[in-house]
PyMOL Python script that loads the backbone (N, CA, C, O; Angstrom):
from pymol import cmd

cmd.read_pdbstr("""\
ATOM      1  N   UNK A   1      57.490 198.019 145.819  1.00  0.00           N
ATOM      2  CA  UNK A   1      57.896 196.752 146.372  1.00  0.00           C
ATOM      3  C   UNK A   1      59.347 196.870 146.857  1.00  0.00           C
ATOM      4  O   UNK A   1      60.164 197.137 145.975  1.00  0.00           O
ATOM      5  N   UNK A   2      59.753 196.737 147.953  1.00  0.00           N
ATOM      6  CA  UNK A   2      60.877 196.073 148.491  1.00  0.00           C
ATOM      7  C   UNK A   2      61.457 195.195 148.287  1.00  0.00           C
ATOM      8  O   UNK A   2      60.930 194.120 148.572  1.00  0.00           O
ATOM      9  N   UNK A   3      62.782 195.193 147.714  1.00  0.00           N
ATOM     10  CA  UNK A   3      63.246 193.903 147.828  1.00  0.00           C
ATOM     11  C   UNK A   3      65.032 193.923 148.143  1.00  0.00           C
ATOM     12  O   UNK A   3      65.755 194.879 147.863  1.00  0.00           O
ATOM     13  N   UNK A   4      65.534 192.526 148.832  1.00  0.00           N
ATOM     14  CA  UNK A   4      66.512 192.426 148.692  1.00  0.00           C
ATOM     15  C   UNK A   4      67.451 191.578 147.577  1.00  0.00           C
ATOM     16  O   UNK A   4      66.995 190.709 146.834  1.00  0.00           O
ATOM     17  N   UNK A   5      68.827 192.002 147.616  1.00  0.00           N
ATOM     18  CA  UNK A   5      69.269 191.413 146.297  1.00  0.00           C
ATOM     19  C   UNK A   5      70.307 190.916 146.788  1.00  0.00           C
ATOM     20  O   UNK A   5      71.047 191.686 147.399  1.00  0.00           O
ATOM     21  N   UNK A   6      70.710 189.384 146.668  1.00  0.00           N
ATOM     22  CA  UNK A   6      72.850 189.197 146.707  1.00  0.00           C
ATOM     23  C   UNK A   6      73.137 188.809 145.575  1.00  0.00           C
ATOM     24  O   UNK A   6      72.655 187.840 144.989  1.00  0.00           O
ATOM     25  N   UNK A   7      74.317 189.888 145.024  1.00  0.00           N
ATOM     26  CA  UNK A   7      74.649 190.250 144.011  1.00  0.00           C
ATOM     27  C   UNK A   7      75.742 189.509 143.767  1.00  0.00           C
ATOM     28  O   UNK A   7      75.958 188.848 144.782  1.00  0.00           O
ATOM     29  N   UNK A   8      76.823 189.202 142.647  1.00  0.00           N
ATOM     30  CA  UNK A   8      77.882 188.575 142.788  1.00  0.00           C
ATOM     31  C   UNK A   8      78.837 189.664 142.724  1.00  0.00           C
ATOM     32  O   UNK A   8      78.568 190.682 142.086  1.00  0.00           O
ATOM     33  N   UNK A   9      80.106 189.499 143.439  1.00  0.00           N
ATOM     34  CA  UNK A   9      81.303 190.257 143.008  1.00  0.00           C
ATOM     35  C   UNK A   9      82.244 190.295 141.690  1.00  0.00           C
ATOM     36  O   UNK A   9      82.868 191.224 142.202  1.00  0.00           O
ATOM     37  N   UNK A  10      82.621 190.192 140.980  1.00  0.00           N
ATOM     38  CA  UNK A  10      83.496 189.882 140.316  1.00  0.00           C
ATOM     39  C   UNK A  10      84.652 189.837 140.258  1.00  0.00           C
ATOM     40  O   UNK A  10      85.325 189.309 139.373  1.00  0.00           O
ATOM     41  N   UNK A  11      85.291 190.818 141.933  1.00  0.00           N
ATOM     42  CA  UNK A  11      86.464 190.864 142.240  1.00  0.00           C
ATOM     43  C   UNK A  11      86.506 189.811 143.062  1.00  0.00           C
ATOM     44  O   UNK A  11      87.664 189.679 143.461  1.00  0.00           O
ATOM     45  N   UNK A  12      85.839 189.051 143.476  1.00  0.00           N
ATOM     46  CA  UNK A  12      86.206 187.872 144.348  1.00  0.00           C
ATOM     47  C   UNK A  12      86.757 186.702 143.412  1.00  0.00           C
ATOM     48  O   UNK A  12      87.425 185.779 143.878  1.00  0.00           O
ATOM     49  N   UNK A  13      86.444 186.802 142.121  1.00  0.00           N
ATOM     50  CA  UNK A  13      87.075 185.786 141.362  1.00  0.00           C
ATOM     51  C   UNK A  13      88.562 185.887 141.122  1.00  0.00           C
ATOM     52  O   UNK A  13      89.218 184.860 140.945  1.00  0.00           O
ATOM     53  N   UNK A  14      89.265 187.398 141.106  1.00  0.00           N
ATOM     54  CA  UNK A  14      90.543 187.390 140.842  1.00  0.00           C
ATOM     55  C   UNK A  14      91.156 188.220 142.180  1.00  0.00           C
ATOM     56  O   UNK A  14      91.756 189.294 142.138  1.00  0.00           O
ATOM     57  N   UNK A  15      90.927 187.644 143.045  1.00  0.00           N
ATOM     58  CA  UNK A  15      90.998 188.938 144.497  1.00  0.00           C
ATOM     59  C   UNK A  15      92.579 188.109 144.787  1.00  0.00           C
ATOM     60  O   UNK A  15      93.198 188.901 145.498  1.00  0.00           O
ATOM     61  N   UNK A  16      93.209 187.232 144.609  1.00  0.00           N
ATOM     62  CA  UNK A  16      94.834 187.356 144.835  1.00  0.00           C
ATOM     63  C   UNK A  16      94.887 188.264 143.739  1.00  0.00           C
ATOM     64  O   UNK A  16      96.081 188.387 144.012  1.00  0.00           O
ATOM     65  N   UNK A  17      94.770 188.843 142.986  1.00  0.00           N
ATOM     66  CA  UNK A  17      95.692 190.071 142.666  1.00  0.00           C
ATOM     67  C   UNK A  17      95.494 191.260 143.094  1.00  0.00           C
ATOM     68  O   UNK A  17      96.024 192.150 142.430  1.00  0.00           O
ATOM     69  N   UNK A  18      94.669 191.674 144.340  1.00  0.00           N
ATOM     70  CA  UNK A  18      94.751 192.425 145.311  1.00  0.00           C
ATOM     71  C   UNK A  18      95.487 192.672 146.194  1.00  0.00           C
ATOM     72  O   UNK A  18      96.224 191.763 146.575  1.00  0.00           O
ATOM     73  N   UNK A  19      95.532 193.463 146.586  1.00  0.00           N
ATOM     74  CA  UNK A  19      96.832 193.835 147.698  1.00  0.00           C
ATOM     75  C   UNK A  19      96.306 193.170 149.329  1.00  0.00           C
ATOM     76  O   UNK A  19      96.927 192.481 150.138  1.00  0.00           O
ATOM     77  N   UNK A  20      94.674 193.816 149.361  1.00  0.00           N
ATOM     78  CA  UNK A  20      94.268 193.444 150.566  1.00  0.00           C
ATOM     79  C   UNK A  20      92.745 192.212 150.381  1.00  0.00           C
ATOM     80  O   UNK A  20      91.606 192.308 150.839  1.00  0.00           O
ATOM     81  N   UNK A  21      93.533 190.878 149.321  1.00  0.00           N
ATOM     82  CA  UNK A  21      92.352 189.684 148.900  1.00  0.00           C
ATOM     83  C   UNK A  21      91.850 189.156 150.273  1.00  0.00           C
ATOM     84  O   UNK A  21      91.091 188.190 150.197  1.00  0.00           O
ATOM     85  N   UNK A  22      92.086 189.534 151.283  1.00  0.00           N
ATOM     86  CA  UNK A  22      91.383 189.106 152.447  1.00  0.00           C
ATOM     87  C   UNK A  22      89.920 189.449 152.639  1.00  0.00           C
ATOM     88  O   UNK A  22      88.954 188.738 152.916  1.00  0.00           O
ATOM     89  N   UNK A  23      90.043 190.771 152.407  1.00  0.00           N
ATOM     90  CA  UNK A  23      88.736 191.889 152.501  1.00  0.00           C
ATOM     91  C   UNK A  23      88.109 192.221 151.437  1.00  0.00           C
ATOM     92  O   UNK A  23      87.741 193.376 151.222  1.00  0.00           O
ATOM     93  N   UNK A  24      87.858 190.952 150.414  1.00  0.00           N
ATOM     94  CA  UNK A  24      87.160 191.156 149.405  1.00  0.00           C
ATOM     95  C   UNK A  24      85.942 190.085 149.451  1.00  0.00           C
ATOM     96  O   UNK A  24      86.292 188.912 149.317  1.00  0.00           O
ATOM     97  N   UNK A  25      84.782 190.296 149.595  1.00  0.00           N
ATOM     98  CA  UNK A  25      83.858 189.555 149.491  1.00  0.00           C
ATOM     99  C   UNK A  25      83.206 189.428 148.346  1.00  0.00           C
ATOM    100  O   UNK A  25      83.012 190.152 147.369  1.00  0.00           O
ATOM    101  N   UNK A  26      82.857 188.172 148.726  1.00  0.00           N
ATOM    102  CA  UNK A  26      82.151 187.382 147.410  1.00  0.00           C
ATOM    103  C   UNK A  26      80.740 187.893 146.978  1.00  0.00           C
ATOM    104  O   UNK A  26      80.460 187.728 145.790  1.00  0.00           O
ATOM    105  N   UNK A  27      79.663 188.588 147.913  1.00  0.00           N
ATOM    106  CA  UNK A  27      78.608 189.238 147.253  1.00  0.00           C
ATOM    107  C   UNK A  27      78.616 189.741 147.836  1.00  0.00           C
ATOM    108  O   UNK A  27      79.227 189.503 148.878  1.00  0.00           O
ATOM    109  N   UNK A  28      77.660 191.301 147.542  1.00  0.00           N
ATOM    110  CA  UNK A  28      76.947 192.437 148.202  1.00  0.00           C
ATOM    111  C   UNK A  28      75.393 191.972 148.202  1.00  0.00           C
ATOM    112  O   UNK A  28      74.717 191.264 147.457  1.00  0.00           O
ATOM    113  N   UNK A  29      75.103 192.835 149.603  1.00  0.00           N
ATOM    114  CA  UNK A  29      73.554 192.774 149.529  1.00  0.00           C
ATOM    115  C   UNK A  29      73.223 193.990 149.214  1.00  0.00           C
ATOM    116  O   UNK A  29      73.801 194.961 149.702  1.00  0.00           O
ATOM    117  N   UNK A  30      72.141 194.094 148.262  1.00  0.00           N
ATOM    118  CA  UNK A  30      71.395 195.278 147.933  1.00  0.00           C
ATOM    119  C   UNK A  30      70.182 195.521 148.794  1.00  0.00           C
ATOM    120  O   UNK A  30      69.712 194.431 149.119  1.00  0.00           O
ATOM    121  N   UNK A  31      69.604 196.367 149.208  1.00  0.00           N
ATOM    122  CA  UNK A  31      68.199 196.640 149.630  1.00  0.00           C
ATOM    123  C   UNK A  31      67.733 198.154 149.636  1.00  0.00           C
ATOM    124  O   UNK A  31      68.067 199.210 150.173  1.00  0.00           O
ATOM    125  N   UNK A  32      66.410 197.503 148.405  1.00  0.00           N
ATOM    126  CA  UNK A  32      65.717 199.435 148.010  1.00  0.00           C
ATOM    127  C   UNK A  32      64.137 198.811 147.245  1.00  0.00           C
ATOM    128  O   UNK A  32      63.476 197.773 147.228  1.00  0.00           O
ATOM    129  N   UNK A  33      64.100 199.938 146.782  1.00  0.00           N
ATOM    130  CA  UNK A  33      62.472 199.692 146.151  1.00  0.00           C
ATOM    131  C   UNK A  33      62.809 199.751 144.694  1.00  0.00           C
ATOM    132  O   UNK A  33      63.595 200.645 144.379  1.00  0.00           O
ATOM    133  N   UNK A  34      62.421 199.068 143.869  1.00  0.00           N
ATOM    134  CA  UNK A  34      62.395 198.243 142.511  1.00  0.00           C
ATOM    135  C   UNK A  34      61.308 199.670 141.794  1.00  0.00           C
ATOM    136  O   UNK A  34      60.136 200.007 141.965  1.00  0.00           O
ATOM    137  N   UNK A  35      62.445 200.186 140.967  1.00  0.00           N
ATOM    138  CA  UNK A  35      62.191 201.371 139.814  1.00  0.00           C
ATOM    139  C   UNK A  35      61.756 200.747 138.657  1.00  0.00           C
ATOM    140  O   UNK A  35      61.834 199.537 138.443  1.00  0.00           O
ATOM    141  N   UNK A  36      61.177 201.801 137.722  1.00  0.00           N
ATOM    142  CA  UNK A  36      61.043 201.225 136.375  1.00  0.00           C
ATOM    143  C   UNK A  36      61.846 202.239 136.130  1.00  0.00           C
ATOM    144  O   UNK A  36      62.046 203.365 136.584  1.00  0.00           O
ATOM    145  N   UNK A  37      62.560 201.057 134.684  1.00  0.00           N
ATOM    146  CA  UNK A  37      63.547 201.129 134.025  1.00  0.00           C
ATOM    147  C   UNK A  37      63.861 202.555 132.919  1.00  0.00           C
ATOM    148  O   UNK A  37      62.951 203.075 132.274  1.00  0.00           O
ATOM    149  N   UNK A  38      64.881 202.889 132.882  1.00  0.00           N
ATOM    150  CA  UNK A  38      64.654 204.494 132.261  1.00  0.00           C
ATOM    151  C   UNK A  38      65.278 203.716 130.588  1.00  0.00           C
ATOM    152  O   UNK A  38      66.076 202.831 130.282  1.00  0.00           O
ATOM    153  N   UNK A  39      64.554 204.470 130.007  1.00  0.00           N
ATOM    154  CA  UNK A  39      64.677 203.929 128.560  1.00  0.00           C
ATOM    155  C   UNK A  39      65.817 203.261 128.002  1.00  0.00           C
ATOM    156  O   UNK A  39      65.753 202.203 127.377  1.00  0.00           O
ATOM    157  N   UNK A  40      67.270 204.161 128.343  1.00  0.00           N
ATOM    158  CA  UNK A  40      68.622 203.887 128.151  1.00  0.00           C
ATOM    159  C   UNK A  40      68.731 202.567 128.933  1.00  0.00           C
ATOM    160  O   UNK A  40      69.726 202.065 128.410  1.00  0.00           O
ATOM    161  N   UNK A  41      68.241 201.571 130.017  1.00  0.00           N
ATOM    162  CA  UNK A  41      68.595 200.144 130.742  1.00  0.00           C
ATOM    163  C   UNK A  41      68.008 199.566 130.183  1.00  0.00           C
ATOM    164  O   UNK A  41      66.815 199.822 130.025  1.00  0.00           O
ATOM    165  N   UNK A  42      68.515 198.697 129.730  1.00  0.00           N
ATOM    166  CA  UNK A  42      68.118 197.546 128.716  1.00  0.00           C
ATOM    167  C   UNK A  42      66.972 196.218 130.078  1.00  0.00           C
ATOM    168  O   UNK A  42      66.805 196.184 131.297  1.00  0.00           O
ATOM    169  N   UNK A  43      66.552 195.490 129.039  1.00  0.00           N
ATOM    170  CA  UNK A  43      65.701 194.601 129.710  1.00  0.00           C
ATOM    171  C   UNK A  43      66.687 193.044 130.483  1.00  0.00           C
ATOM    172  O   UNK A  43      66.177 192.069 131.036  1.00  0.00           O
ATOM    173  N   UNK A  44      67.939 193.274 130.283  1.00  0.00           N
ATOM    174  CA  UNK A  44      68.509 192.691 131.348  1.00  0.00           C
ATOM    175  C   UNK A  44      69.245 192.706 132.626  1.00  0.00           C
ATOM    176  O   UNK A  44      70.021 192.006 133.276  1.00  0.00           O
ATOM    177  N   UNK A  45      68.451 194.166 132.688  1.00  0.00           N
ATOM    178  CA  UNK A  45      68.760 194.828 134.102  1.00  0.00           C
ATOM    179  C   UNK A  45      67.619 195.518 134.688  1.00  0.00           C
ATOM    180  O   UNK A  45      66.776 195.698 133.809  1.00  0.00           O
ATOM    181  N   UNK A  46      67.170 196.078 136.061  1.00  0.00           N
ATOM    182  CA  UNK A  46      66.638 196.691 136.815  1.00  0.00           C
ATOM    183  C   UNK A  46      66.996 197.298 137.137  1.00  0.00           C
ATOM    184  O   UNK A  46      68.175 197.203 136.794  1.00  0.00           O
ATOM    185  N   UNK A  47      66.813 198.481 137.970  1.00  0.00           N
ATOM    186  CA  UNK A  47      66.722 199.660 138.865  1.00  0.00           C
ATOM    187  C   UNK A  47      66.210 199.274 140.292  1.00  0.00           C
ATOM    188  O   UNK A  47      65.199 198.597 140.477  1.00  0.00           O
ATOM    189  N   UNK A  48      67.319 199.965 141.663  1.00  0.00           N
ATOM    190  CA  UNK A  48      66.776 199.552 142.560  1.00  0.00           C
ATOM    191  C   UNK A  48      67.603 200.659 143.268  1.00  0.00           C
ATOM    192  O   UNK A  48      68.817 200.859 143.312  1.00  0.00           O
ATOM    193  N   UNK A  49      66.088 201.591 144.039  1.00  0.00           N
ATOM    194  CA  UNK A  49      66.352 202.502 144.852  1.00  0.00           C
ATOM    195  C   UNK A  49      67.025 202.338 145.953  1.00  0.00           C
ATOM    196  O   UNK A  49      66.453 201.456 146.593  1.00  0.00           O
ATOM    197  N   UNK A  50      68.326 202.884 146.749  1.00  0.00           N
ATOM    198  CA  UNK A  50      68.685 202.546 147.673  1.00  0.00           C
ATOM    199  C   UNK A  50      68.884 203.960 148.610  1.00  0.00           C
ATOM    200  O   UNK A  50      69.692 203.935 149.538  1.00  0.00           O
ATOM    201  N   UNK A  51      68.000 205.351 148.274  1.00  0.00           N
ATOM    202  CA  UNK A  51      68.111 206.218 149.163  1.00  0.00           C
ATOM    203  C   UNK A  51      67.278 206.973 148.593  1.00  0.00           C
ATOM    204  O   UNK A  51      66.613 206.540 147.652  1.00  0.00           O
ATOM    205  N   UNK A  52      67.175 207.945 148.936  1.00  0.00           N
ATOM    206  CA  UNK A  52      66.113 209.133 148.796  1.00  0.00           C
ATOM    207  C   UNK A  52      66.462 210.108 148.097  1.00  0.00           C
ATOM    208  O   UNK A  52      65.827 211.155 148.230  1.00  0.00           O
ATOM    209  N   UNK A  53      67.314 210.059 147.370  1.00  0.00           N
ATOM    210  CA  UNK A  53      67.646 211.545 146.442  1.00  0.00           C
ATOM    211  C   UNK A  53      67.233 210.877 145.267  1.00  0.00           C
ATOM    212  O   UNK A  53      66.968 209.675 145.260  1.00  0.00           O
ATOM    213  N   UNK A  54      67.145 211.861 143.933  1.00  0.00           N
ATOM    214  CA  UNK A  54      66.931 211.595 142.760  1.00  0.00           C
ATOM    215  C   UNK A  54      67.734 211.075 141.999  1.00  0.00           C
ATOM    216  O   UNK A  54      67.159 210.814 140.943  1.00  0.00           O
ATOM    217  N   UNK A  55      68.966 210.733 141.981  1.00  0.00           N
ATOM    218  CA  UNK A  55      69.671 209.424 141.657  1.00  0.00           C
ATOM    219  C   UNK A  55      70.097 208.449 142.632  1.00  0.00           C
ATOM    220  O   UNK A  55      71.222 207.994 142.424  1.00  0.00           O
ATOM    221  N   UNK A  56      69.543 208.060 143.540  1.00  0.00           N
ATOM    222  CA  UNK A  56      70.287 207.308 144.332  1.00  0.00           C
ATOM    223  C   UNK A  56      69.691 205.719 144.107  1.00  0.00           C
ATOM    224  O   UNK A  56      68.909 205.135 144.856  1.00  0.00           O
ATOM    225  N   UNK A  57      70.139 205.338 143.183  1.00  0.00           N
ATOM    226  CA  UNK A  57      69.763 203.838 142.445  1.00  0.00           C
ATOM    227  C   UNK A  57      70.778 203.179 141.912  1.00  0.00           C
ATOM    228  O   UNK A  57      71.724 203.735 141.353  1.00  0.00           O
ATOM    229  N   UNK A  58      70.642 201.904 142.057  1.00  0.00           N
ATOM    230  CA  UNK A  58      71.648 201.241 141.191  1.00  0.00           C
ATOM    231  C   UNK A  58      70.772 200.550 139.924  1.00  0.00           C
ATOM    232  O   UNK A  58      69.550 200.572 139.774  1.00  0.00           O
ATOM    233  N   UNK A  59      71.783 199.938 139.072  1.00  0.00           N
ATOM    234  CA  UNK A  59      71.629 199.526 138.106  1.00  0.00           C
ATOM    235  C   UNK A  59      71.626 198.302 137.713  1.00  0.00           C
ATOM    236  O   UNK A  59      71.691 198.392 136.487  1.00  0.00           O
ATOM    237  N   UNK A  60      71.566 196.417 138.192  1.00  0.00           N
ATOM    238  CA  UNK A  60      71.727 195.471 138.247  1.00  0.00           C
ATOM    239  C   UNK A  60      71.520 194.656 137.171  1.00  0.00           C
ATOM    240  O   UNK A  60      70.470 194.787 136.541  1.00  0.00           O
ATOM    241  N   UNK A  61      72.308 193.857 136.851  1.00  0.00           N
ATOM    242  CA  UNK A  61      72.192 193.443 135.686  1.00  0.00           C
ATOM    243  C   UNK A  61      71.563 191.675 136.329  1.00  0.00           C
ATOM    244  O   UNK A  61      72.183 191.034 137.178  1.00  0.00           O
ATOM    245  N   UNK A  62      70.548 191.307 135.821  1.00  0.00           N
ATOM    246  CA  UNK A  62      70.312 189.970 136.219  1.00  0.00           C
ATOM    247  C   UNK A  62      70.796 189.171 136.322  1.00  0.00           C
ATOM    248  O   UNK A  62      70.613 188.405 137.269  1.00  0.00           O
ATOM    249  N   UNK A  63      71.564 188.998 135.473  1.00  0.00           N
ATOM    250  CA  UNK A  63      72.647 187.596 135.619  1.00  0.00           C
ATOM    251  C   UNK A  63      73.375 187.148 136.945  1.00  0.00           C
ATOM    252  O   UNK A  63      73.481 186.102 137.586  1.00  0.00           O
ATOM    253  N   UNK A  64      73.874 188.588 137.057  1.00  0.00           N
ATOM    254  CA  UNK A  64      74.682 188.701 138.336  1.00  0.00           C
ATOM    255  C   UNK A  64      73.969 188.394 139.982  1.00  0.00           C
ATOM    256  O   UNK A  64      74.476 188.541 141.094  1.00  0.00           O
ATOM    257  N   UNK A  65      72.920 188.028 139.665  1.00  0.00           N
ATOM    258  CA  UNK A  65      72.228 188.177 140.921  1.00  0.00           C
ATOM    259  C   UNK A  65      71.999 186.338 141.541  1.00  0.00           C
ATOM    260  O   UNK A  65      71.596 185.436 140.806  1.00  0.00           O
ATOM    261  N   UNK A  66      72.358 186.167 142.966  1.00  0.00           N
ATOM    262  CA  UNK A  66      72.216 185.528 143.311  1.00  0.00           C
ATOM    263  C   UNK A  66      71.225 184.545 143.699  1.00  0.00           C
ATOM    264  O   UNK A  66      70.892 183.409 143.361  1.00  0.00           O
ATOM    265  N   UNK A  67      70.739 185.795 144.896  1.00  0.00           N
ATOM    266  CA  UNK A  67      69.612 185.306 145.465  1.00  0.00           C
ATOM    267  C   UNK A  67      68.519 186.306 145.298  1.00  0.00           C
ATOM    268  O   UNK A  67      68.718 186.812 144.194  1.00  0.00           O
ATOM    269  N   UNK A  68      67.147 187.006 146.005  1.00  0.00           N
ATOM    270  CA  UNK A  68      66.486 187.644 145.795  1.00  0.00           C
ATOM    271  C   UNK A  68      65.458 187.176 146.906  1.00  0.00           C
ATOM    272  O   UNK A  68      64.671 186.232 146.967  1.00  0.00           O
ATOM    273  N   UNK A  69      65.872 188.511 147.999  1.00  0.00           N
ATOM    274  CA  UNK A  69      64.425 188.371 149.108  1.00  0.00           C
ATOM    275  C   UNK A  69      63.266 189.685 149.220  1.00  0.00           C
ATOM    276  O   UNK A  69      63.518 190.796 149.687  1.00  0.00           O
ATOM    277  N   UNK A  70      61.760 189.167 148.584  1.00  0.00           N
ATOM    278  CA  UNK A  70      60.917 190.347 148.674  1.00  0.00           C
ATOM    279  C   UNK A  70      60.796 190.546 150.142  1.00  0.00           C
ATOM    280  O   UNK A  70      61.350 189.853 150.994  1.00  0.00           O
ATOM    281  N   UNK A  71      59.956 191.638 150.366  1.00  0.00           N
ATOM    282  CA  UNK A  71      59.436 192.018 151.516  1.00  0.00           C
ATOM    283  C   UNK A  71      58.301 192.856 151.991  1.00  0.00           C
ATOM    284  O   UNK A  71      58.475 194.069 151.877  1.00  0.00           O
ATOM    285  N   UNK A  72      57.450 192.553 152.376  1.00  0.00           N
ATOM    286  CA  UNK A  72      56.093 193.209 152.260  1.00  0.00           C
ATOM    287  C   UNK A  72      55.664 194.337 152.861  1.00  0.00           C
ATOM    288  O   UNK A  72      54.520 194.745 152.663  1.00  0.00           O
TER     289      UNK A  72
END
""", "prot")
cmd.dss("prot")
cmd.show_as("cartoon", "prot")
cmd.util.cbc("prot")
cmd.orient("prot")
């Protein structure tokens, strides 16, 4: 399954103490195919492929997640 993710930043909450708080955005979009979870990721996070090598996944923790668009 495909899906997309907007994630929250956490540097957008304290981004004046950046040098360049202009160019800090408030979420990322993710988009990959939805892994199962490797023993060590706990059940308040997912796995989500975003390239073709054998680690190329992130790690998302639910909370953090905004929005969420599947795609067929």
């Amino acid at each position: 399954m495909k899906l997309t993710v907007r994630y929250k930043n956490h540097a957008y909450a304290i981004r004046d103490r950046y040098a360049s708080y202009l160019n800090i955005p408030e979420y990322f979009d993710y988009t990959g195919e939805v892994l199962t979870n490797p023993k060590w990721v706990g059940n308040d996070s997912f796995c989500l492929r975003y390239g073709a090598g054998k680690y190329d996944y992130r790690i998302l923790l639910k909370e953090n997640i905004i929005h969420g668009w599947r795609h067929d």
